[in-house]
C-alpha positions as CSV (number, residue, x, y, z in Angstrom):
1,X,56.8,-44.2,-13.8
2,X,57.9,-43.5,-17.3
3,X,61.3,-41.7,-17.1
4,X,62.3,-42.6,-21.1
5,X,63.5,-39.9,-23.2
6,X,60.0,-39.7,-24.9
7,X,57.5,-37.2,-24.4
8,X,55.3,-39.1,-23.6
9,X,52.4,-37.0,-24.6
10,X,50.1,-39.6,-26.2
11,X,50.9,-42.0,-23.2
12,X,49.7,-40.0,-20.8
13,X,46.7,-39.4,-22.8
14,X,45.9,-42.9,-23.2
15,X,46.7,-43.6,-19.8
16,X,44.1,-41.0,-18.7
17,X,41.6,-42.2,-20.5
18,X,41.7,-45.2,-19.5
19,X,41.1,-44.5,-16.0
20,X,37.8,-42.5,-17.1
21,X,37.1,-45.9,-18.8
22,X,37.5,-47.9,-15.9
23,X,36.2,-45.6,-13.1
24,X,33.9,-42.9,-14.3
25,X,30.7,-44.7,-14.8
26,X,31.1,-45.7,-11.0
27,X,31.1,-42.4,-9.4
28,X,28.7,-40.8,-11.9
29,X,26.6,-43.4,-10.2
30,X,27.9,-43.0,-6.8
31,X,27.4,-39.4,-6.5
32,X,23.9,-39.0,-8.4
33,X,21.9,-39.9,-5.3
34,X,24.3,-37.1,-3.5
35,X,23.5,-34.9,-6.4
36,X,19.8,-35.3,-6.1
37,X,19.9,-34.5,-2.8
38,X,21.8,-31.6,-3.5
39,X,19.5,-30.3,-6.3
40,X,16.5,-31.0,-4.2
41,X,17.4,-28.8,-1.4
42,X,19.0,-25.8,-3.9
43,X,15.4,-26.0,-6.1
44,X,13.3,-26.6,-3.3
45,X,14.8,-23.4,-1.3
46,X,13.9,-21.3,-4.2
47,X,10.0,-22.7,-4.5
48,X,10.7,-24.7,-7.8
49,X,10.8,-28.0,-6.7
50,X,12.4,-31.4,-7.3
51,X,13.8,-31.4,-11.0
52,X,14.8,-34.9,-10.9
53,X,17.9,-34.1,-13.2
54,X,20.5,-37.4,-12.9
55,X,23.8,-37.3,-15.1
56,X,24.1,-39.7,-17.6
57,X,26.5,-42.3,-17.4
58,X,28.8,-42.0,-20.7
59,X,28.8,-45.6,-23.1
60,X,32.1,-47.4,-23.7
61,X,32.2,-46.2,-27.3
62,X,32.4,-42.7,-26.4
63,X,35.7,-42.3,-24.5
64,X,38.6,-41.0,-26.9
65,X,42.5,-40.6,-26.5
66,X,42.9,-37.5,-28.8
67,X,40.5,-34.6,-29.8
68,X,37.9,-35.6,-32.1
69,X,36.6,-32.4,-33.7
70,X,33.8,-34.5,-35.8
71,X,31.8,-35.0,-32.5
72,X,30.6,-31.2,-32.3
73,X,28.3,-32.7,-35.6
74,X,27.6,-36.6,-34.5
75,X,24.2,-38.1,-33.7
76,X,23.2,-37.9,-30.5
77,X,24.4,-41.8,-29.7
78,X,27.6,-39.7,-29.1
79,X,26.8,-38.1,-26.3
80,X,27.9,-37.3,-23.4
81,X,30.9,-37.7,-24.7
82,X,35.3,-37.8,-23.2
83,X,38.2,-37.2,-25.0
84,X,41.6,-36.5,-23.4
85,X,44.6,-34.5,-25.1
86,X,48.1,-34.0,-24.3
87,X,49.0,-31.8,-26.7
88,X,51.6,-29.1,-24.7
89,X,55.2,-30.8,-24.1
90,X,56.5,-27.5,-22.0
91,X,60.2,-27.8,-20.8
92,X,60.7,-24.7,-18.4
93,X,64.3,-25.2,-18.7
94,X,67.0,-27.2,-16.5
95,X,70.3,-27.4,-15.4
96,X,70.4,-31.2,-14.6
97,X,72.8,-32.8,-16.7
98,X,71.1,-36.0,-16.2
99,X,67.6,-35.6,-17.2
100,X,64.8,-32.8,-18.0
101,X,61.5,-31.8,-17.0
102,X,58.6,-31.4,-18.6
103,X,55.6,-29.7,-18.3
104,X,52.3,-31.4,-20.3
105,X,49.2,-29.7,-20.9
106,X,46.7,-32.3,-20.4
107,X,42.9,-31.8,-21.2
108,X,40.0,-33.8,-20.4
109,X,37.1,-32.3,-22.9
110,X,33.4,-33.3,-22.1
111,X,30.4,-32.8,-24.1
112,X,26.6,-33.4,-22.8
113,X,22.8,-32.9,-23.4
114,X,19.6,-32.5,-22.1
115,X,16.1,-32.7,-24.2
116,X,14.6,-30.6,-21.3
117,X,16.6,-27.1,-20.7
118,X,19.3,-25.2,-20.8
119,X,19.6,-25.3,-16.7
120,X,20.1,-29.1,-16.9
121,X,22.6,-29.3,-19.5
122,X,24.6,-26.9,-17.7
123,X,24.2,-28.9,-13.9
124,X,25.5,-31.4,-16.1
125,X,28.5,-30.4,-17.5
126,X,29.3,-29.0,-14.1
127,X,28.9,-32.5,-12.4
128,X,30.3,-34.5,-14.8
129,X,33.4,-32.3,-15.0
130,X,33.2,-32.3,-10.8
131,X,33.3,-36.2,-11.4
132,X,36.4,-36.5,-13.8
133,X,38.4,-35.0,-11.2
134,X,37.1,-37.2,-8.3
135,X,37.3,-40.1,-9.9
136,X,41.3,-39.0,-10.6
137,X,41.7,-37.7,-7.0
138,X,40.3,-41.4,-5.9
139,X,43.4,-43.2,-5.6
140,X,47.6,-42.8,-6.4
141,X,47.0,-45.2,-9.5
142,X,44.4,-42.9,-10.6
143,X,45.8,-40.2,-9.5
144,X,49.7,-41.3,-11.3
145,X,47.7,-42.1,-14.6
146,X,48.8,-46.1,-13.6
147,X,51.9,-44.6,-12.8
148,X,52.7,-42.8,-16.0
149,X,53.7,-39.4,-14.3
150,X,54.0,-38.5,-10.5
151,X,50.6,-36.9,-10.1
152,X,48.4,-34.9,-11.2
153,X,48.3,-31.3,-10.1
154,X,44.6,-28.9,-9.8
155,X,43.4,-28.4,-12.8
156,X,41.6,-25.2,-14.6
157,X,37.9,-26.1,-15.4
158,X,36.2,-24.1,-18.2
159,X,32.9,-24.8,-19.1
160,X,31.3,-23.4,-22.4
161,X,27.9,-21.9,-23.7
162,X,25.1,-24.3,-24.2
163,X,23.5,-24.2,-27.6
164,X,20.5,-25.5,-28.9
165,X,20.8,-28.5,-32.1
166,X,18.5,-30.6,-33.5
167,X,18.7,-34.1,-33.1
168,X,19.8,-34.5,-36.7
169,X,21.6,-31.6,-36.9
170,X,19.3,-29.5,-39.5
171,X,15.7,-31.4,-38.7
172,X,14.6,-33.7,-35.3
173,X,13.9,-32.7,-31.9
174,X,15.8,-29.8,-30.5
175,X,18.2,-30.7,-27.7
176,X,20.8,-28.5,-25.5
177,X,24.3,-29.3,-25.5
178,X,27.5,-27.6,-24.0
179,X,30.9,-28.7,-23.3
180,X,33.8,-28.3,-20.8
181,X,37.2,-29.1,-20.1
182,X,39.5,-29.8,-17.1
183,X,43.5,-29.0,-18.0
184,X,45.7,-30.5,-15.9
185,X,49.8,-29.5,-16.0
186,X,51.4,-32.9,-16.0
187,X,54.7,-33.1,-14.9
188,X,56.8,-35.6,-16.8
189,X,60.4,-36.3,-16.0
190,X,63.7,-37.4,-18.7
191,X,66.5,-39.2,-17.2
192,X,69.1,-39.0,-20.0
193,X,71.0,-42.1,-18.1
């Protein structure tokens, strides 16, 4: 674990994305059949049927340490999309002479799409958000950002409106997008030593 003077912030960024890197693309697949299921039984108790929605696995270029702003505007090879930001360093105050505590504000920001409706862009931001945090509940490594901090705590899960875009932005096929984030409080410790 890092106990060095430093903040740490863009460590434990880094370190978190990296284990969305690593292990996302495994449970999005794991859990789609469990998904299916899932959706199959909700659709099919309301008369609508099977909408065979599956969440998309997210490519290796699309995983970012920092907040990338420009991606609200990229093509559509973009998405779905991960970025992670650290960008609170909170010290609630101490009175250990030896060391400080910190509390980071670390956020895990998704974006997806669907070409076919609003109601599965929106199943998919809420399972690919439910599959960030599994896949950092799966293990301690995972769960210690490879041992960067001592854990992670619950995090707060906001998911926003879906809006409609064309494909090109101002001509293409219209698609729906929305976006979420998890923030996790990240406890990081100083030893002054």
């Amino acid at each position: 674990m890092d106990l060095s003077v430093r903040l740490g912030t863009e460590a434990i960024q880094r370190q978190a994305i990296l284990v969305l890197f690593n292990n996302l693309n495994e449970k999005i697949n794991f859990m789609n059949e469990t998904w299916s299921t899932e959706d199959d039984e909700f659709w099919s108790s309301m008369s609508r049927g099977n909408q065979e929605w599956f969440v998309e696995n997210i490519d290796e270029q699309n995983f970012y340490a920092g907040t990338i702003p420009s991606l609200i505007n990229s093509s559509i090879e973009n998405y779905p999309n991960v970025c992670s930001i650290c960008y609170i360093a909170n010290p609630p105050g101490s009175l250990d002479d030896e060391g400080e505590f910190y509390q980071n504000l670390l956020a895990i920001e998704v974006m997806v799409k669907s070409y076919n409706s609003e109601q599965e862009v929106n199943s998919r931001i809420q399972k690919t958000l439910d599959a960030i945090h599994m896949t950092f509940m799966d293990s301690l490594e995972n769960r210690t950002l490879n041992n960067t901090v001592p854990r992670l705590n619950a995090p707060r899960q906001t998911v926003g409106d879906v809006f409609i875009r064309r494909e090109k932005t101002n001509y293409g096929d219209k698609w729906y997008w929305q976006g979420g984030s998890l923030e996790y409080v990240v406890n990081k410790f100083v030893d002054f030593s």
